[in-house]
PATI-275809 format. One line per field, with one value per residue (C-alpha): residue in one letter; x negated, y negated, z negated. Coordinates in Angstrom, 1 decimal, padded with zeros to 4 digits. Layout:
BEGIN
rest (A/...)
xx (X/...)
yy (Y/...)
zz (Z/...)
//
This chain:
BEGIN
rest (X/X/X/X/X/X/X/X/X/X/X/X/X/X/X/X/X/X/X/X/X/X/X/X/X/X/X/X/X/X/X/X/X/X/X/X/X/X/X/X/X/X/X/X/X/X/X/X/X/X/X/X/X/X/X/X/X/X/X/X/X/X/X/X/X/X/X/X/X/X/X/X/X/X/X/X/X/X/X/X/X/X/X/X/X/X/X/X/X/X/X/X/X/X/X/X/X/X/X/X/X/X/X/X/X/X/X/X/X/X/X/X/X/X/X/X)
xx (-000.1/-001.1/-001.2/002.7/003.7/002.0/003.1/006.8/006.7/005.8/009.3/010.5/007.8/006.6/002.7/000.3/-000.6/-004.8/-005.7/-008.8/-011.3/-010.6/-013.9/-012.7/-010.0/-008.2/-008.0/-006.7/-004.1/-003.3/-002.8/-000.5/001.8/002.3/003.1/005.7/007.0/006.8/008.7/011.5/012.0/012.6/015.1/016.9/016.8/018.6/016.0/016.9/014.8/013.3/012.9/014.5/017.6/017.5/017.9/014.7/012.8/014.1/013.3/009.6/007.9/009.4/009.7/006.1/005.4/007.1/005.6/001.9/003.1/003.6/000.2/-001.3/000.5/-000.6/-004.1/-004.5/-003.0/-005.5/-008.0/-007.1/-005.2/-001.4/001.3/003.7/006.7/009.9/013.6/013.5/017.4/016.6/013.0/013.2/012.9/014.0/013.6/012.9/009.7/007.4/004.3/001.2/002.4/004.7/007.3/006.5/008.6/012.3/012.4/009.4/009.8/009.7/007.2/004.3/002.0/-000.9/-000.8/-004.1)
yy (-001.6/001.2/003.6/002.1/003.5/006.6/007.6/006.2/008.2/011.5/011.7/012.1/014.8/016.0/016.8/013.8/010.6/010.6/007.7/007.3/004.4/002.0/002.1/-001.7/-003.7/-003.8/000.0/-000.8/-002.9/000.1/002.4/000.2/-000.6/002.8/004.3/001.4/002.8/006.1/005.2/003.2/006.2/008.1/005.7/005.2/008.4/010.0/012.3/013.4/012.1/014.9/014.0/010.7/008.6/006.0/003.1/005.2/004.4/000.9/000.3/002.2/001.9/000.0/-003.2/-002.8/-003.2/-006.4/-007.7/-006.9/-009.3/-011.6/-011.3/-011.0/-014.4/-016.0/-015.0/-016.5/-019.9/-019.8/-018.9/-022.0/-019.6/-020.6/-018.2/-020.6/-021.6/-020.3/-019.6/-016.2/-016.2/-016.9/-015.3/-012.4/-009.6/-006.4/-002.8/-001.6/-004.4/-003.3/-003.3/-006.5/-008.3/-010.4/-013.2/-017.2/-018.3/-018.8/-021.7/-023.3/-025.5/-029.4/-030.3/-028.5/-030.8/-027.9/-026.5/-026.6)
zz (-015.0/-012.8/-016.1/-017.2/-014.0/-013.4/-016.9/-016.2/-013.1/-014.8/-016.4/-013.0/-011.6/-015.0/-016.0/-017.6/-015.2/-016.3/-013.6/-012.7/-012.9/-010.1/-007.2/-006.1/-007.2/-003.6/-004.4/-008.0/-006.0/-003.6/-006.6/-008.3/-004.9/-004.4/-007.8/-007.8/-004.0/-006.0/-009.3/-007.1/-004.6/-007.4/-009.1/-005.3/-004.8/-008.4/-009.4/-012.4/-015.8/-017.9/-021.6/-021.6/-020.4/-018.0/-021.2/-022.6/-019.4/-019.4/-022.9/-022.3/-019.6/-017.2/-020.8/-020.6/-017.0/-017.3/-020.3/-018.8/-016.0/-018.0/-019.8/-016.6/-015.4/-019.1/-018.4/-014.4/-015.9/-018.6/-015.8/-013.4/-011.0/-012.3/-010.1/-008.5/-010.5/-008.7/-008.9/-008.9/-008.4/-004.8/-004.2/-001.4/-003.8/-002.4/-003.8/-000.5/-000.2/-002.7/-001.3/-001.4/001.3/000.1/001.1/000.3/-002.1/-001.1/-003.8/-004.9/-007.9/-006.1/-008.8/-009.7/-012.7/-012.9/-009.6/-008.4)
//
């Protein structure tokens, strides 16, 4: 997801995001927290798009950051490691709180059959 972003972020600072292979995956994790700081201080901020419209970025990269979550999430339930079910309508998401350290869920779903 870290490539989604870099190259969503290059519409807002221009050249080619070329990531490199991750050393560790805690440094994978790193890479990806802060190209998603970088990508939302440029949305809070108004920089300006080049090439594209905001729909265009929506529609692009940022569909396909969300659809990889969703893989991702498919994939840990396949491998044992379910995410939590929650209400998201209540979960402490903030746009200002993107890093890895996270809140516990605001609204845990009262049942949980596969949780482990």
């Amino acid at each position: 997801m870290s490539g989604v972003l870099g190259y969503a972020r290059t519409f807002f600072i221009g050249g080619v995001y070329q990531p490199r292979p991750p050393d560790t995956m805690e440094g994978e994790i790193d890479r990806f927290h802060s190209l998603l700081e970088d990508v939302a201080r440029h949305l809070d901020s108004g920089t300006p798009l080049v090439g594209i419209t905001e729909e265009q970025l929506l529609q692009g990269p940022l569909s396909d950051a969300m659809t990889h979550a969703g893989q991702i999430a498919l994939l840990r339930r396949l491998a044992g490691l379910p995410v939590a079910p929650e209400n998201f309508i209540f979960a402490d998401i903030r746009h200002d709180h993107l890093g890895p350290d996270q809140a516990s869920p605001a609204a845990p779903d009262a049942s949980w059959p596969e949780g482990f």
